[in-house]
N, C-alpha and C positions, 0 to 999 in steps of 0.2 A: 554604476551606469544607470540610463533609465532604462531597459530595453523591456523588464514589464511593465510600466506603466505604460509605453508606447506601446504593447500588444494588448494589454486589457483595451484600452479607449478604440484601437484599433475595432476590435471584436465588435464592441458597441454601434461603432459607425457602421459594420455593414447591416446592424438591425435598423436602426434609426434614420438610415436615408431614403431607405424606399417609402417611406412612414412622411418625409418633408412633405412630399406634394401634396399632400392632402389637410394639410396645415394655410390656414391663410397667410401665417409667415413666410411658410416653406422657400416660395421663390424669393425672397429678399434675403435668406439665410445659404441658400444654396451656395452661391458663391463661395461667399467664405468658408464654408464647409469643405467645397473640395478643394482650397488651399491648404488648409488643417490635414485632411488627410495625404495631402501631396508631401507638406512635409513631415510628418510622422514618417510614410513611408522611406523619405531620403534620411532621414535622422536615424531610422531604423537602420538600412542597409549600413551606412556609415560607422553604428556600433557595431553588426557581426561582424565586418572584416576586419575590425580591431579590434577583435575580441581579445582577452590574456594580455594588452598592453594597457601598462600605467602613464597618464598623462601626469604633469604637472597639478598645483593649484587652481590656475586658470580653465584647465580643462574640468577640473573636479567641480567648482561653482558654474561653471558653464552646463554640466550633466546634471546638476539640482535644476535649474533654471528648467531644463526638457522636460525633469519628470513632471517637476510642479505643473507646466503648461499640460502637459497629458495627463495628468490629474483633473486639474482642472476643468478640462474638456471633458472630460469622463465623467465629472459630476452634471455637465451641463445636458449630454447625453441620457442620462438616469432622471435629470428632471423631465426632459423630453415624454418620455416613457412611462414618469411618473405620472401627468397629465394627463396623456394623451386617453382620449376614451375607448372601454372597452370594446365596444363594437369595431373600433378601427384598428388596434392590435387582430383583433380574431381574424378582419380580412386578412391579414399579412403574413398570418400563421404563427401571431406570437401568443394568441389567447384565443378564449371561446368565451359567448357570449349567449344566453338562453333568453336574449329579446328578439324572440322568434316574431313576432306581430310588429309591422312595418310604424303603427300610431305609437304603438308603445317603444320604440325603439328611438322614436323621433325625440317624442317628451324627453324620454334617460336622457339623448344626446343634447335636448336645448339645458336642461338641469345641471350635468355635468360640466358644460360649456359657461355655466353661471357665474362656478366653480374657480375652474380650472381656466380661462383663457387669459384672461389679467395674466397670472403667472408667465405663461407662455409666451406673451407678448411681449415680456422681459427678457425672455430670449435672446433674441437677435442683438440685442445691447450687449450681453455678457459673451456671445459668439465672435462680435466685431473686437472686445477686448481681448480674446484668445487671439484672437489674430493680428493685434498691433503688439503686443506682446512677444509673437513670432519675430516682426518685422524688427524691433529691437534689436532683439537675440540674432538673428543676422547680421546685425549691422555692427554689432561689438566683434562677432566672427569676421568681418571682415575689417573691422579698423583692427583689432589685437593679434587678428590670424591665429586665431583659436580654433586648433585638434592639427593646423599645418603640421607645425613640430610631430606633431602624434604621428602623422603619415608619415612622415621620412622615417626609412631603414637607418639605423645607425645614431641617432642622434640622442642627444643624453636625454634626451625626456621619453623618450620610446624604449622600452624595457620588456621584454618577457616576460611572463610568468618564470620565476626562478625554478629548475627541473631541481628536484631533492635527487641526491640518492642516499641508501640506505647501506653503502658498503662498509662504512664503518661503527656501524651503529649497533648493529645487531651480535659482535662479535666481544669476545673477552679477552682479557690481557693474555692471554695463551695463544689467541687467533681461532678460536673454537669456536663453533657457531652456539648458541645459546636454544634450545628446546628444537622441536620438529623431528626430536632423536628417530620416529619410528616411520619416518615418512622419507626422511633423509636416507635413512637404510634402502628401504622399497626404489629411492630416486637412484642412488649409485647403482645399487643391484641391476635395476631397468638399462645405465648405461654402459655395463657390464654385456648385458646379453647380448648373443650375437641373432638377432632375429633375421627372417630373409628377405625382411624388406623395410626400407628406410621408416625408424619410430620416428612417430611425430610425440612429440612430448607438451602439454601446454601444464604451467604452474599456476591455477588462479588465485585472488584474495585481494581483499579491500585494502584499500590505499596504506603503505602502513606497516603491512602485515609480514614485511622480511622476502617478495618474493624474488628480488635481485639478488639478496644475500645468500636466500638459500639454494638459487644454482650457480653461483659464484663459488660459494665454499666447494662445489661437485667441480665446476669446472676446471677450476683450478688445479686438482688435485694430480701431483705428477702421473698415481697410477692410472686414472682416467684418461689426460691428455697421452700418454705414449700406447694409446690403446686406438688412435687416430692419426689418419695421414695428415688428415691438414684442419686447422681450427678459424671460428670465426666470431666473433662476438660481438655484435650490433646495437647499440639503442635507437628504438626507434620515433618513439614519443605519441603525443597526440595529433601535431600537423605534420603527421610525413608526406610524402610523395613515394609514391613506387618505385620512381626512378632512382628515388636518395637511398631505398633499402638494395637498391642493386650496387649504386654508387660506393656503395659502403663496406657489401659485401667483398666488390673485386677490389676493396684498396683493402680490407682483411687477407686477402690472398694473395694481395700486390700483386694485382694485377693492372691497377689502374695508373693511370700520366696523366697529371691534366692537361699535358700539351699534348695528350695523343688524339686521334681521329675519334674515340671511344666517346668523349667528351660530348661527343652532337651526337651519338647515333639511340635512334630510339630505345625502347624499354626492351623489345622481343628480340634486336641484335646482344641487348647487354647479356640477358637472359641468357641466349644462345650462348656466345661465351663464358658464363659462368657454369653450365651444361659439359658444356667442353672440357672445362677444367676437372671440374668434380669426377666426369666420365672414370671411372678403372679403381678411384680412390673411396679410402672409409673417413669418413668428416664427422665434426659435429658444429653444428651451425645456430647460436644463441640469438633470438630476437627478443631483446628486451624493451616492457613496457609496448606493445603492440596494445593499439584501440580498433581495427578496424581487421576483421575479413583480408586475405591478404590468397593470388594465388602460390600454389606450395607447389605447384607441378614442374618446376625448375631443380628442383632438391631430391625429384620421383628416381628418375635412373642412378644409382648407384651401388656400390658393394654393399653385400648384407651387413649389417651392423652398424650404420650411419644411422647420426640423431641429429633431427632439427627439434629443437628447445623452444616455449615461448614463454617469455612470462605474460598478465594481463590482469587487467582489474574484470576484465567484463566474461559472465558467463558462457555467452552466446560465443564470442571469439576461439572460448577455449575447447568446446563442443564443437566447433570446425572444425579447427588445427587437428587436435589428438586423435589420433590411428584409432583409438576406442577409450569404452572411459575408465579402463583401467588405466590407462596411460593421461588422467586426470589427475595432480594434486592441490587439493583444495586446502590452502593457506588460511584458518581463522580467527590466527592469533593463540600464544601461547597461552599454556597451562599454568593456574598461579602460581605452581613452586616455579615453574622457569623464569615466567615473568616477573616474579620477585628477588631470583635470584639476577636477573640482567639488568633492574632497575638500581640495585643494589650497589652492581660491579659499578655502576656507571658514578654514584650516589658518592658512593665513600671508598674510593681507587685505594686510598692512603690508610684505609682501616682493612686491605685485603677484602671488601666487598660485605663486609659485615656491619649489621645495621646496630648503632649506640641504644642502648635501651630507653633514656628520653626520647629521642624521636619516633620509637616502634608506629606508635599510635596515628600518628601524623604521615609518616611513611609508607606506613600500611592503606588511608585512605587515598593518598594520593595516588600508590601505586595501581589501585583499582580501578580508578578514575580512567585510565589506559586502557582496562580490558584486555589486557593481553597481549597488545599490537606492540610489537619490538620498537618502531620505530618513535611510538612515542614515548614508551618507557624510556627507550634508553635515551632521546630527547629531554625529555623533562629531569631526568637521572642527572644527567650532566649538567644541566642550569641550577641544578641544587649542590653539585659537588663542591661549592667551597664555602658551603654556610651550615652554619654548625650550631645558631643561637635558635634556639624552640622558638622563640618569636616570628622569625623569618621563615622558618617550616607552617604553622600555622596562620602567619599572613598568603603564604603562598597556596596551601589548602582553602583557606577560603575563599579567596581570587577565582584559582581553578573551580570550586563549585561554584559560583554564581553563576548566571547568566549571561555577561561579560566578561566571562574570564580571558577570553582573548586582549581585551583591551588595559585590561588591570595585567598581563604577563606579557611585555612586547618579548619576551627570552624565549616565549613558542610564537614566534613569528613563522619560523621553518614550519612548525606543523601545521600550519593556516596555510602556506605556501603549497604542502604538499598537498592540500585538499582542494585548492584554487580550481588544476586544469579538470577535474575531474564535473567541475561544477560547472565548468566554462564550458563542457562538452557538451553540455544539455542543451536541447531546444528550448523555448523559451517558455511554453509549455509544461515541460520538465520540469524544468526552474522551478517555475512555481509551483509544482506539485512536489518538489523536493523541499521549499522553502516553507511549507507548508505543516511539515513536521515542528514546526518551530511553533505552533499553535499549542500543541498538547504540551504537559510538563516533562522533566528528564525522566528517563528510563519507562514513561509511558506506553503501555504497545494498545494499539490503536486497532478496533477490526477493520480488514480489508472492505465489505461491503458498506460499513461507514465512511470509513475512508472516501471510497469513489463517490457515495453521495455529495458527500463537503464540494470535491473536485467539480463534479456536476455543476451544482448549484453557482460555484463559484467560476462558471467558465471557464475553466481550463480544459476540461472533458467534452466534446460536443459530438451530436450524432453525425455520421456517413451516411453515405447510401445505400449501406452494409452492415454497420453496427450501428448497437443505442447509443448514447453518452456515457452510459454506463459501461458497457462493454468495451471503449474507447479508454474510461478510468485506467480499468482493469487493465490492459494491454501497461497503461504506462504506471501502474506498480510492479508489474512484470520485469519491465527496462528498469527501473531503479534498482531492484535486487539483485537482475542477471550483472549489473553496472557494480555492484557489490555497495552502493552508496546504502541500502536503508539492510536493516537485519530483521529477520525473520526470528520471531520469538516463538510461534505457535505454528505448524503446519498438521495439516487435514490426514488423513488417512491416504486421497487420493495422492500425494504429495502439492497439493497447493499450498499457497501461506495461508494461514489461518486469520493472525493476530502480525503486525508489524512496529517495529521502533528503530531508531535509529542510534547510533552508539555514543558514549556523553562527549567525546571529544567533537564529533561530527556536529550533537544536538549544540556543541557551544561556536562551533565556523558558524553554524545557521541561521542561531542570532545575530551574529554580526552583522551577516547579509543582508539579517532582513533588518537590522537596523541602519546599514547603509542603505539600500535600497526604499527603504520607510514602508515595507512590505507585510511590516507583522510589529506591534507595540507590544510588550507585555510589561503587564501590569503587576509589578511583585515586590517583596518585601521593601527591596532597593528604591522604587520610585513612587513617590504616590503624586505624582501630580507629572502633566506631559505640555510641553507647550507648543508641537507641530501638530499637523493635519493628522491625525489618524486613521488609518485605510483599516487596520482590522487591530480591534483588541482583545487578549486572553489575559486570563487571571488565572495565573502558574500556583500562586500559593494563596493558602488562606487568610479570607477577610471575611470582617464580619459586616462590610455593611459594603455597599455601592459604589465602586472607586466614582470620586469626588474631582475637584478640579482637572477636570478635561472635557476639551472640546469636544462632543459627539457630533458635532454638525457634519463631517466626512466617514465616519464611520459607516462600512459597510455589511463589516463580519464583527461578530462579538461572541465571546465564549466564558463562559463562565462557570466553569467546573468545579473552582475551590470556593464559592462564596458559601458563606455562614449563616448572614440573618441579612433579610431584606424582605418586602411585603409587594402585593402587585400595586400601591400607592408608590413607593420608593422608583420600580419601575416604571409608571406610567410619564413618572416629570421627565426621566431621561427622554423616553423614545418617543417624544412629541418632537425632537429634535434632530430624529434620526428618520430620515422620510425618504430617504435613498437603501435604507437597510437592507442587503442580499440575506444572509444569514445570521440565524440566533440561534444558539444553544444554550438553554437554559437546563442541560443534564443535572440532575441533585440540588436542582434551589429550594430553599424555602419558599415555594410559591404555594398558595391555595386556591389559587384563582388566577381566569385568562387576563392578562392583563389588557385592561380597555385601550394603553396607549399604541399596539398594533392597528385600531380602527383605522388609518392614515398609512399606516403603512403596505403600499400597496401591489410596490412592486419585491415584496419578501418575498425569497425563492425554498429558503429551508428554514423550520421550524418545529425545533427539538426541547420538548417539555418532562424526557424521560426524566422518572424517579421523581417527582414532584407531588403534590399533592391534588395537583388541580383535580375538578368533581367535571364541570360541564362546559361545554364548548361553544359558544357564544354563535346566535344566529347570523350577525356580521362578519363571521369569518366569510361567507362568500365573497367581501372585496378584497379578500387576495388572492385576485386572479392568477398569478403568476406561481405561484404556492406549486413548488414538487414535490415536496418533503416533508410529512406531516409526521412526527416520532410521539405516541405519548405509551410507550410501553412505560409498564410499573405507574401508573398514575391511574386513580378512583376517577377514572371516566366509564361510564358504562353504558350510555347511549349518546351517538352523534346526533346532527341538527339536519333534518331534511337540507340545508341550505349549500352541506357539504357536498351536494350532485351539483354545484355551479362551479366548483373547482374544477375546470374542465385540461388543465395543465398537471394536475395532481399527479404522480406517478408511483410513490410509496409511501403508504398508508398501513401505521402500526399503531395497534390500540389493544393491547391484552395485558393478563396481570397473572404471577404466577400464584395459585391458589393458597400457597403458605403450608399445603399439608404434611411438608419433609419430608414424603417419599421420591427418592433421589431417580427412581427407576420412572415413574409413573409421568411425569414431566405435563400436571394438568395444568391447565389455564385458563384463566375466565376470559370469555371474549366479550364483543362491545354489539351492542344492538347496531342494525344499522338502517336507514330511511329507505322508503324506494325511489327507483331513479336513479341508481348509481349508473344504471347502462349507461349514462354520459358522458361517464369517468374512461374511454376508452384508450387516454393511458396512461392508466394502471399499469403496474409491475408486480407490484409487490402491495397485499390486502391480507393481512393475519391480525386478529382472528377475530372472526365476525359471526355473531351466532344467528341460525336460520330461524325465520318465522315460524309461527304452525303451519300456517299455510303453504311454506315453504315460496313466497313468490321474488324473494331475494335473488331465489337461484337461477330463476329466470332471466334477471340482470346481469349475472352474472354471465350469460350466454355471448354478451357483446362486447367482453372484455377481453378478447383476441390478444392482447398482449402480455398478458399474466407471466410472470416468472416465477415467483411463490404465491400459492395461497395457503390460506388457514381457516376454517370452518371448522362451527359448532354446533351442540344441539343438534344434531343432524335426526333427525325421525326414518323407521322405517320406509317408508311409504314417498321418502324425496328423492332416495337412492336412484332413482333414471334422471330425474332432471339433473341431478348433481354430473351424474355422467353424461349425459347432454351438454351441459356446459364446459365438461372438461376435455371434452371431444375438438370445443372452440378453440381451446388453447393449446396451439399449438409450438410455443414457444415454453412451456410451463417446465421449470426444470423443480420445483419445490413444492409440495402437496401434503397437508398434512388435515385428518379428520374423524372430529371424533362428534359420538352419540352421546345424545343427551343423559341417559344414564346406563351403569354398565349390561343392564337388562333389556338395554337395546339392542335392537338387528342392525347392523351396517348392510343394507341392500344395495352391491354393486355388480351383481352379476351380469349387466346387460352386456353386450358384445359391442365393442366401440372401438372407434380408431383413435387409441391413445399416443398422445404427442410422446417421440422416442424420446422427445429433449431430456424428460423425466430422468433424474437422478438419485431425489430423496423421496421416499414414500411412506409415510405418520400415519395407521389406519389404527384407533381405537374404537370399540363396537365388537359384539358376536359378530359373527360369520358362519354362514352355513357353508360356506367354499371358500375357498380364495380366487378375490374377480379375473374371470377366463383373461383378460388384457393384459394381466399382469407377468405373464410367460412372455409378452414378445418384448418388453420393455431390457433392451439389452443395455440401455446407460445406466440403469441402475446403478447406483454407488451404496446406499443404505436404506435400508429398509428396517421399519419399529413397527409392531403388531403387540396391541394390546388389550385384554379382555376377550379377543377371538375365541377360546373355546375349542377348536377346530377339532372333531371328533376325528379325522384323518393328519397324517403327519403331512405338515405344509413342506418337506424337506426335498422330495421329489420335484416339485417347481421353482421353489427359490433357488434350491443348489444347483440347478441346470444355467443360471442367472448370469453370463459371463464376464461382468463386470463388477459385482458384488464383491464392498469391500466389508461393509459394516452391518451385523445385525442384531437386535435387540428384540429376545421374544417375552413378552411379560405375560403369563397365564393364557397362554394362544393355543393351548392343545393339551384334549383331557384322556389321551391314552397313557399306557404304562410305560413303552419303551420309547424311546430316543436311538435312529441307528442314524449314521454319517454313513452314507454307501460311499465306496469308492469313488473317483473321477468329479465331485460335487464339491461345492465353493472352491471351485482350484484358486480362487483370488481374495478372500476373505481374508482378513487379519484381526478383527475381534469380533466376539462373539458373547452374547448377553442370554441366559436363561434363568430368570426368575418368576418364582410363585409357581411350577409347574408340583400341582399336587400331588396327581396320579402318580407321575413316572417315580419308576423305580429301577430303572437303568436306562446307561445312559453309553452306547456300542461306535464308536470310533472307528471302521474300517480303515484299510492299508491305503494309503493315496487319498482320502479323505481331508478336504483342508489341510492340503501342503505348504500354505504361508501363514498359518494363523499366527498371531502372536501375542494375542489378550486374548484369557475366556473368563468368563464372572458365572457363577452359580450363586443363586440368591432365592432362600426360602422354596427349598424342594423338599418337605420332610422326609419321603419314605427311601430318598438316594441314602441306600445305607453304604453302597460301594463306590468309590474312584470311577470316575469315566474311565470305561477299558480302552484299551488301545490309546490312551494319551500319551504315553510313551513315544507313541508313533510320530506326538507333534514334535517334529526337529526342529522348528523355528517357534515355539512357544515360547514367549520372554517372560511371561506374567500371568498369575495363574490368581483369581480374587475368590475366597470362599466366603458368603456371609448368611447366616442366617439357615447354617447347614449342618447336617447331624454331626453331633460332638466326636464320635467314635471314628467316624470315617476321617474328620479333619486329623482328627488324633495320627490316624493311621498312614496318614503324609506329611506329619511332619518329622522334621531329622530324629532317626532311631525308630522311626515307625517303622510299623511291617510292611506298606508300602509306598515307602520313601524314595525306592526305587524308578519308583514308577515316575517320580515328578522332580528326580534330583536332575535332571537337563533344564529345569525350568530356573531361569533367573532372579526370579522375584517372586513369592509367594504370601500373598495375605489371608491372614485366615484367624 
């Protein structure tokens, strides 16, 4: 369908209309413009409520025709934009502009108009073609009656999305269900109890993952069923109606007629009746495949020991339904001996499930490819069940790893099928933040706060009333994971995602999309040359030089993670052609320098130069005005260009490099000088790591940067310690703070008394301390705290540990007494903990209820600990226990057959 490129061009037109009138074209383009948008809007509406139906041919080239036209308009919009001057974006609120003096603002505006209006004037011609274009493409709809067919119910070209189920898929020639053994146990047992009041039970897990099967196998089961008066088993789907889950219900109980009265009467009469029924009796009530929130208070009154079941792909669904979240089971795909062994059964029926030894190897990568999810093993198992020639395995292995493995294997049609509604569900929005994983390569995991940048930049993420665009991001990688569509590779201490990817079966429906949609090109071994319009290019594997025949003319995202050899000459030829470009990442190029062919490009929104070589940042960077996203971590930049305070759009800004010393604890980094005049920059978010002047009047600037969410500061001197906390007083939104002294024989002076923003979660202070800053007790969001070089002649334990949110802490040579005590009732919430370089101390006292979740501690270069932290024993949840760099005799005496082995044999894991 097109329904993103009708929403991207969409987004553009409400920037670029209010912007016509002030164009000498403006009123001669106006017209047709709100025709364009009138029908975008009617073409739009027209795709959701057919969403999940497949048209014909004629439909299918009638949807190219749409996108292309909303393409098209979308690049006419981006030139608009491109031109237009900046003073006149700034009124509008899409830029800022420092031609503060009225003569000089004038000249800019007759010079750019020198420029830039030719172009523009060309306009209104390629507008008038988008719109006879339209008028075409009606007129074939109405001579061929093209999408009619689509709308009638019933008719052979109107087709649903095909519903998969998984009831026989997941089972073995015994009728056994295949892995889940210990969860399945917990799931009977739960249907066993007689509790006193009605369980709700919810099963969740990604599409896939067996969870019809595995309450099918329970429900089925005779001792189960005669343990209930009356049973019911519903699928519900993605478009149900309420009225169809009750409909469904009372003809499970046969209660329903279609020729009875029941037929008309509303939701709350059905309800009642099925209330009535249920009244006096013990049931159990299956709703399978539920999307949506649903009320349960119809299923409240009845005898102790009743279960209402759901299965669900989505988190948030299942966190409703279930009584608590014990009564959660979380479906994520089987364990390899199972999954190899149901891949197997499916594979070779006729060898008893046993895999031939020519094929192991072929076998074995296919069967991974799955991950576990029953449905597709035992899918793909069965389309290989009657080929038995190693050529045929190995063409099929390689099909499935490519990029198009879908189109190369039409035998997993079903598993494209079963991924369909899931995709359909999403907003449009979504969509393209789910489609969007298709950028990175397979098994990729991507960090979340890049993530949302990309999203950002690329429009899909936009600010509220309420939230930033970023904050907006974040919400909707939230829905994609509780949706169980993307997987979580890394999470945080606080339980956020950390790091995200999505699974290989998933990462290859994505392509497809995005190569039906023309949403995302990638550039790989498979293709070296593209002959449509390109909306966004990545380069999945490695080249060594510039992918070559292709259009860049529509390009507006490019990525380029795997290239090899190319020079900022190689790049300049491309991006002279690329003057509409939103995003570039150039992470890991062989670059050594900015390239000059951005001079032109002026409406680029992100610009990521990480791990490059580049030295210096070119005074012309101020004409990209539009610029959010400035990345040059890991790159020999070490001072910006006064001109970078005209970036008045700027929002995250990273420029530091890690110093290469291989102390893994110490986490130094060199930061980047930077000009004055940044106060311009007021929105900022995110500014690491920038080191302070002598004079310290950086920090000054820093005062009017009201929107900060991370900072990073260096060099810090004695004597700037109030200004610093002056300015951190501004930020009240600041949830990231990290800063260190110019050398370790420096004072961190932050004692002033300040009203620090609660936002605060992470706090980085390297530097002596004669205290720890008085503000730092009321900051109850705290999540981690790192102190290093401190010195602290008093134990910091009495203030941190009172800290009620405190997950994480890392002390590196922060305190030069002897004893270390954990008093009781302190870090009740901590789960790791870091003590390295502590000289002094020579014991190290664990009280009873001391850090009652921890479950990492690392001791690193304490020489005089000659004994075991006492009271460790006490940690009941301690999983991991790291010794490095610590006295021989003590390590000695914890490990197995030590003298006190005892002490640490509850621990899981021990390094030492």
């Amino acid at each position: 369908m097109a329904e993103l490129a009708i929403s991207s061009t969409q987004l553009l037109l409400q920037i670029v209309i209010p912007l016509l009138q002030e164009f000498d074209i403006g009123k001669k383009v106006k017209p047709d413009v709100d025709i364009v948008q009138s029908w975008l809007t009617t073409t739009k509406a027209f795709i959701e409520d057919n969403d999940g139906r497949e048209g014909g041919k004629t439909l299918e080239e009638y949807m190219k025709e749409v996108r292309e036209i909303a393409y098209d308009m979308e690049d006419i919009l981006e030139e608009i934009l491109h031109h237009a001057p900046p003073d006149l974006l700034h009124r509008h609120g899409f830029a800022h502009s420092n031609l503060h003096n009225r003569f000089t603002q004038k000249v800019y505006r007759i010079a750019h108009n020198v420029k830039h209006n030719f172009p523009l004037y060309g306009i209104s011609d390629k507008i008038a073609g988008v719109k006879s274009r339209i008028d075409v493409l009606r007129e074939k709809r109405e001579t061929y009656g093209v999408g009619d067919k689509f709308l009638v119910a019933g008719s052979t070209s109107c087709a649903k999305i095909p519903y998969h189920t998984t009831s026989p898929l997941i089972l073995d020639k015994e009728k056994e269900m295949v892995g889940y053994n210990e969860q399945e146990a917990n799931f009977i047992k739960m249907l066993k109890d007689d509790d006193p009041k009605v369980s709700r039970i919810a099963v969740v897990g990604p599409c896939g993952s067996g969870k019809t099967r595995f309450v099918k196998n329970a429900y089925w089961k005779k001792e189960i069923r005669d343990r209930f008066d009356c049973h019911a088993y519903v699928h519900v789907g993605r478009r149900h109606e309420t009225g169809e889950i009750f409909k469904n219900l009372l003809k499970e109980f046969n209660l329903w007629n279609e020729n009875s009265y029941l037929s008309d009467q509303s939701h709350s009469r059905k309800m009642a009746k099925l209330q009535k029924f249920l009244h006096g009796k013990r049931y159990i009530v299956v709703l399978d495949d539920l999307w949506r929130e649903i009320d349960h208070n119809y299923v409240e009154k009845a005898v102790p020991g009743s279960k209402v079941i759901v299965t669900t792909r989505s988190s948030n669904v299942a966190s409703s339904i279930a009584s608590s979240t014990k009564h959660i089971f979380k479906l994520q795909g089987l364990k390899w001996s199972d999954g190899w062994r149901l891949f197997c059964r499916k594979a070779f029926p006729d060898l008893g499930g046993e895999c031939p030894v020519d094929l192991k190897v072929f076998a074995t990568r296919i069967a991974m490819q799955c991950e576990g999810l029953p449905f597709a093993l035992a899918k793909v198992g069965s389309s290989l069940s009657k080929q038995r020639a190693l050529g045929e395995w190995e063409k099929f292995n390689k099909n499935l790893g490519c990029d198009r493995g879908w189109k190369n294997l039409s035998k997993l049609k079903t598993i494209y099928n079963s991924l369909l509604p899931g995709y359909m569900d999403l907003s449009s929005d979504l969509k393209c933040c789910f489609l969007y994983f298709s950028i990175f390569p397979e098994d990729y995991s991507i960090e979340r706060a890049h993530l949302a940048r990309l999203w950002v930049a690329e429009g899909f993420a936009r600010a509220t009333s309420y939230e930033t665009a970023e904050e907006v991001a974040d919400g909707y990688l939230n829905e994609l994971i509780q949706r169980n569509l993307i997987h979580v590779s890394e999470w945080d201490l606080c339980g956020k995602a950390k790091r995200c990817r999505v699974d290989n079966l998933v990462f290859k429906f994505i392509i497809q999309k995005c190569e039906e949609e023309n949403f995302v090109s990638i550039f790989s071994k498979e293709n070296s040359s593209q002959s449509w319009k390109i909306r966004r290019l990545s380069v999945h594997h490695d080249h060594t030089s510039f992918p070559s025949n292709i259009n860049f003319d529509y390009v507006r995202s490019i990525f380029l993670m795997r290239l090899l050899g190319a020079s900022a000459s190689d790049f300049n030829d491309y991006l002279s052609s690329m003057e509409l470009l939103r995003v570039f990442d150039f992470q890991s190029a062989p670059l050594t320098e900015f390239p000059k062919g951005f001079y032109d490009l002026t409406i680029v929104k992100y610009l990521c130069f990480r791990g490059t070589k580049i030295k210096k940042i070119p005074s012309w960077i101020k004409r990209l005005l539009h610029l959010e996203t400035l990345d040059l971590k890991e790159t020999d930049v070490v001072e910006l260009p006064k001109e970078i305070s005209d970036l008045y759009n700027l929002c995250h800004l990273f420029v530091y490099k890690n110093s290469g010393s291989g102390d893994v604890f110490s986490g130094a980094k060199q930061g980047v000088k930077m000009p004055g005049g940044i106060d311009s920059l007021t929105k900022l978010q995110d500014l690491s790591l920038v080191k302070v002047d002598k004079q310290g009047a950086i920090l000054e600037n820093l005062n009017k940067l009201s929107q900060m969410r991370k900072l990073g500061v260096t060099e810090l001197k004695e004597d700037h310690g109030q200004a610093l906390c002056d300015a951190i007083e501004q930020m009240q939104h600041l949830v990231s703070l990290n800063v260190c002294v110019a050398s370790k024989e420096e004072y961190l002076e932050l004692g002033k008394e300040i009203d620090a923003p609660a936002t605060l979660q992470r706090l980085y202070l390297k530097g002596l301390l004669r205290d720890l800053p008085p503000w730092m007790s009321k900051l109850h969001n705290l999540l981690k705290i790192r102190l290093m070089w401190s010195k602290l002649k008093e134990s910091p334990f009495t203030t941190l540990g009172a800290l009620p949110n405190l997950l994480e802490l890392h002390l590196v040579d922060c305190y030069i007494g002897e004893e270390l005590v954990f008093e009781e009732m302190l870090f009740e919430k901590l789960k790791k903990l870091v003590i390295e370089d502590f000289e002094n101390v020579d014991v190290i006292l664990i009280e009873h209820g001391a850090m009652p979740d921890l479950q990492k501690l690392s001791l690193c270069k304490c020489p005089r600990l000659k004994m075991h932290p006492l009271g460790i024993d006490k940690l009941g949840n301690l999983q991991e226990l790291n010794l490095q760099d610590m006295d021989e005799e003590m390590v000695s005496q914890l490990r197995e057959n030590g003298e006190y082995h005892h002490a640490v044999k509850h621990i899981g894991k021990i390094n030492c």
